[in-house]
N, C-alpha and C positions, 0 to 999 in steps of 0.2 A: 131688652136690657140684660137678661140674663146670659143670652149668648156672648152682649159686650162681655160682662163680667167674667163667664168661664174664658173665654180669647185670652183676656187680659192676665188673668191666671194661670193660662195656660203658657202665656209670652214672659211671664214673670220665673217661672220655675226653672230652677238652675239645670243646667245640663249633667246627667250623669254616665256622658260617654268619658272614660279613662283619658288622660292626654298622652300626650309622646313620649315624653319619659316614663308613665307608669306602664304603658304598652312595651314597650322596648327595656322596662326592668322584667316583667312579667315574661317576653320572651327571652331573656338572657338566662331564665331561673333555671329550664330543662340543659342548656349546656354546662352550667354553674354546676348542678348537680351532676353531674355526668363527670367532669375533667375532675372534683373533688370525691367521687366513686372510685374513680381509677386511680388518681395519685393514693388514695388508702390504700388499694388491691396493690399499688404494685410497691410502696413502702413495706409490705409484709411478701408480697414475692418480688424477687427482683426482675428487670424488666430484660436482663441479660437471657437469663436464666429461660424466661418466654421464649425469647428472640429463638432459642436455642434448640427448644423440644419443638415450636413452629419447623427450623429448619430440618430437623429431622425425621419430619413427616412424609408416609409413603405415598407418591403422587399418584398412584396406581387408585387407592383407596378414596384420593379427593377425586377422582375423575368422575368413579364411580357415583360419589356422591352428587358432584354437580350431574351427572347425567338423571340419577335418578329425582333430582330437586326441578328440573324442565320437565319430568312427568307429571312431578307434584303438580305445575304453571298449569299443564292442560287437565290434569282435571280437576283444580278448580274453578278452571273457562268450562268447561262442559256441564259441572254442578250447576255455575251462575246462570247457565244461557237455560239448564230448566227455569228458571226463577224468572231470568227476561222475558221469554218467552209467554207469558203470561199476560204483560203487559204488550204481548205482540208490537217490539220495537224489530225486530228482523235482524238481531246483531247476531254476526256469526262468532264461533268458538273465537277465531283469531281475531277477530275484534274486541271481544272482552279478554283474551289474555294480555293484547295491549293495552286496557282499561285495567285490569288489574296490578299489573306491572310500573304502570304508570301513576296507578293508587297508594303504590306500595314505594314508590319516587319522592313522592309530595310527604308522604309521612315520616319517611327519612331526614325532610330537609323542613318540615313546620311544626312547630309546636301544637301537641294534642295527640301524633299521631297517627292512626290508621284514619282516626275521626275527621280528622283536616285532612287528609288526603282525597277520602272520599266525596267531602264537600268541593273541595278545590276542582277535581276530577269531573265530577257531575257538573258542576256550573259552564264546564267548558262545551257543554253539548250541544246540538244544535238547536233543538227544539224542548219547550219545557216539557212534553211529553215525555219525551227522552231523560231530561235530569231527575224530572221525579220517579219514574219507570226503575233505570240504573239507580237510583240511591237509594229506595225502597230495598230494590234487589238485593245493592249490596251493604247493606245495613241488616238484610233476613241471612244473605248468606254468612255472615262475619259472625252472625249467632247461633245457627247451624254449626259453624264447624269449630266454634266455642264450646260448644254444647257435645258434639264428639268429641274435643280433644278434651275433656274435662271425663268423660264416658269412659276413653278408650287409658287414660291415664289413671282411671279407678282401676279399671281390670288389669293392667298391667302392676299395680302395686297390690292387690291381692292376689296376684300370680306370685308373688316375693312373699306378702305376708298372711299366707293362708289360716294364721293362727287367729287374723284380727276379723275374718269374713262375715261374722254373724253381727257384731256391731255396724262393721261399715256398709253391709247390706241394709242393714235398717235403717241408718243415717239416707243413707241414697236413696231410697223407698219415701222416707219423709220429705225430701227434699224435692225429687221426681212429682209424690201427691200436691203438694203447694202450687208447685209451676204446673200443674194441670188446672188445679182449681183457680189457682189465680188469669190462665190463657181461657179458662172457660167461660170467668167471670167477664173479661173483657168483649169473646167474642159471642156467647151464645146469647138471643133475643130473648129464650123463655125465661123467667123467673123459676130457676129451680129453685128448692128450700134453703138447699146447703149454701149455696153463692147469696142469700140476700145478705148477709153482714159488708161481704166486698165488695159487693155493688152497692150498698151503702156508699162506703168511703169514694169507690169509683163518682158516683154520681157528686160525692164534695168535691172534689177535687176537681172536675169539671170542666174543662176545653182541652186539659192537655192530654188526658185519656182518650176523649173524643177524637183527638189525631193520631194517637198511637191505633187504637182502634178502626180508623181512615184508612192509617196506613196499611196494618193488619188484615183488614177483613178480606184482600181480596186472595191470601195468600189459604184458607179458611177454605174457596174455592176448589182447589188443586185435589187431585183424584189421585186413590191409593197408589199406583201408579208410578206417578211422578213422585208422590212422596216416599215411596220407597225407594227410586233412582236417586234421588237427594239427599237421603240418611246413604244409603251406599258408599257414593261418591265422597261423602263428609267424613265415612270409615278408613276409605280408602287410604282418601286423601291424608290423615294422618297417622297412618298405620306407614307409609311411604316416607313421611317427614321423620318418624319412628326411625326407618331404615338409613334417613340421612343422617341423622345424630350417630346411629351405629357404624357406619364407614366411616364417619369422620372419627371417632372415639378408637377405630381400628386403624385409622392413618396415625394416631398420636400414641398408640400403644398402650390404650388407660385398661384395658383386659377386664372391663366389665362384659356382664349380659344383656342380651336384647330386653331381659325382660325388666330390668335395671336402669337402662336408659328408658325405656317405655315409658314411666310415670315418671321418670325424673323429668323427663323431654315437659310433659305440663303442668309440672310445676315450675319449670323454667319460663316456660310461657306466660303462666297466669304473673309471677310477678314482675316480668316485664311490661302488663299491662298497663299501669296507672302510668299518668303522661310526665312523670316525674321528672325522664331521663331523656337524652336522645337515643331512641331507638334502642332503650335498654341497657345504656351502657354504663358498669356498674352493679346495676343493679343483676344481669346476666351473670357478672363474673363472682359477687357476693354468693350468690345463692349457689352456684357450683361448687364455689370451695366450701360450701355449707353442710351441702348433702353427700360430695363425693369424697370429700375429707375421709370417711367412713371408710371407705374400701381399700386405704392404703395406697391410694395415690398419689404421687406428690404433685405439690402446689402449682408450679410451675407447669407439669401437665395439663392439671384440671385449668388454668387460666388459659394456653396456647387453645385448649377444647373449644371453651366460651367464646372468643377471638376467631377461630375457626370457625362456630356457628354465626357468628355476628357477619363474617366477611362472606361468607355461600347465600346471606337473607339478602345481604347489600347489593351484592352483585344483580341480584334481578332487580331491586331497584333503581341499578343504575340503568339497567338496559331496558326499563323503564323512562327514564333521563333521555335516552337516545332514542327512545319513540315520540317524546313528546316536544322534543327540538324539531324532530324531521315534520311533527303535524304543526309547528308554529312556521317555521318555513314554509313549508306547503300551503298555509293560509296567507302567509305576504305575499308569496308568487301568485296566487289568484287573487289576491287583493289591487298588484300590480297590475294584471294584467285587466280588470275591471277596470282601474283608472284609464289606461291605454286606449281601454274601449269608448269609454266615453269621452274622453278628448278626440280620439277620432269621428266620434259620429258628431261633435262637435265643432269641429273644424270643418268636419263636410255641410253642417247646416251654414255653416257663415258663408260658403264659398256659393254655395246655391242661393242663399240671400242676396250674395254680391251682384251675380250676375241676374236675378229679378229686374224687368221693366218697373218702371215708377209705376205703373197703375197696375204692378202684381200679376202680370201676363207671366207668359213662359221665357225663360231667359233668355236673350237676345246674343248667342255667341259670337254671331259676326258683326255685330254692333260695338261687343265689350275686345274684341282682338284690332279693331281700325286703331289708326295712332291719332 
């Protein structure tokens, strides 16, 4: 009787999945936001004006950059594939630059993200070993190199403001201590003294930690080793991104320092994070003429900049775009040609059927060829 009753409670309870119209306002909101970013940015610089410091950019400087931005691709396929590798799925460097390329395709063109990208990407895999494997990974690597460029854009803004180091070292020491005691509390078994209050709250909170923690624990495994090829490559890799901003800033003639763009580069970053916008846009151009306003640049520069970095990120996304076309091809063609196969070995069972004696002997050829 109970179980009727819960059924029927359970058959009574309204649906609270969104419908189509709220889903498709919802997704209209990041382009909304985006085309009313830019009609602001360029009501206060004119879009002439853009057009115009773009065309006077030295293609010498963009090449360089683009070439150095394909270093960037490989080594964060070489970072990732420490992290896969773990999961022993056997994916090589150029298969996860196609994965990542193709992560960074999907989040161009979905709302969320790098977040939707990564889910969209994973789900495409062959095997669940493999999506949970890769989204783990790249969910640990996307925080890695968060987590450097967040590092490498403190030291680079106290290379600028040497005056401010004793505060912002202790802020970064506070903030470092937390995120240990808080990864300790999550991952370590023993009940030390200091972690009982957060494993308190850990233990309220209760299955969703339990999966973060799922997830986590095997990465907890990894030998100093690997984890110091993995902070490396996390340096590198945005120390080089550093360098892209810089040739691009030296194709437009904005005559800043490397060590200028340095921490500007992540604060540019971090507030393009939230999924407000598409792929930042707006919100990258706001925040430039924010910060480089300062240095005597004119507007029109600092925007062509923004626009400039926006088009060098896009681009590997798009050729991400052109890997994940040529893998949906490549799955119809082998999908065509399974059907082919089985209508053939189907055609051949009928034709052996046909020529079967009634009492299921061997087929009688010169029986079924008389007229």
């Amino acid at each position: 009787m109970r179980d009727t009753t819960e059924g029927q409670s359970h058959e009574a309870r309204p649906s609270t999945r969104p419908g189509p119209t709220k889903q498709l306002a919802v997704k209209m909101v990041g382009p909304a936001v985006a085309i009313a970013l830019l009609l602001f940015v360029f009501a206060k610089v004119p879009l002439s004006s853009v057009t115009e410091a773009l065309r006077q950019s030295q293609l010498g400087w963009v090449g360089a950059a683009l070439a150095v931005s394909l270093v960037v691709q490989l080594v964060d396929a070489a970072r990732l594939r420490r992290l896969t590798d773990m999961h022993r799925l056997g994916l090589s460097i150029w298969d996860l630059l196609k994965i990542n390329v193709a992560t960074q395709f999907y989040g161009l063109v979905l709302p969320g993200g790098s977040l939707s990208g990564i889910a969209v990407r994973c789900s495409q895999l062959s095997t669940n070993k493999r999506k949970v494997g890769v989204g783990i990974s790249l969910l640990a690597d996307q925080a890695v190199a968060t987590a450097a460029m967040c590092t490498v854009g403190i030291v680079f803004w106290l290379g600028e403001h040497p005056e401010r180091r004793l505060l912002t070292a202790a802020t970064i020491i506070a903030v470092l201590c937390g995120a240990m005691l808080l990864l300790t509390a999550v991952l370590a078994p023993a009940r030390i003294a200091a972690i009982l209050p957060i494993r308190w709250l850990i233990i309220r909170l209760g299955n969703r930690v339990q999966a973060v923690h799922d997830a986590v624990w095997p990465f907890s495994q990894l030998d100093r080793r690997t984890l110091l090829q993995i902070g490396t490559l996390a340096v590198a890799s945005n120390l080089l991104r550093i360098l892209v901003y810089y040739l691009l800033a030296q194709a437009l003639g904005l005559g800043v320092s490397l060590v200028t763009i340095g921490w500007i580069r992540s604060v540019m970053m971090i507030a393009t994070m939230p999924p407000v916008s598409v792929s930042g846009l707006g919100l990258r151009e706001g925040v430039s003429l924010l910060l480089l306003s300062g240095y005597g640049i004119a507007a029109e520069q600092i925007v062509a900049f923004s626009l400039s970095v926006f088009t060098v990120s896009t681009l590997f996304g798009l050729l991400g775009g052109v890997f994940e076309v040529g893998r949906f091809a490549h799955s119809l063609r082998v999908a065509a040609r399974k059907m082919r196969e089985r209508k053939t070995a189907s055609a051949r069972l009928g034709c052996e059927a046909a020529l079967l004696s009634p009492d299921g002997s061997a087929p009688r050829l010169s029986a079924a060829l008389e007229p």
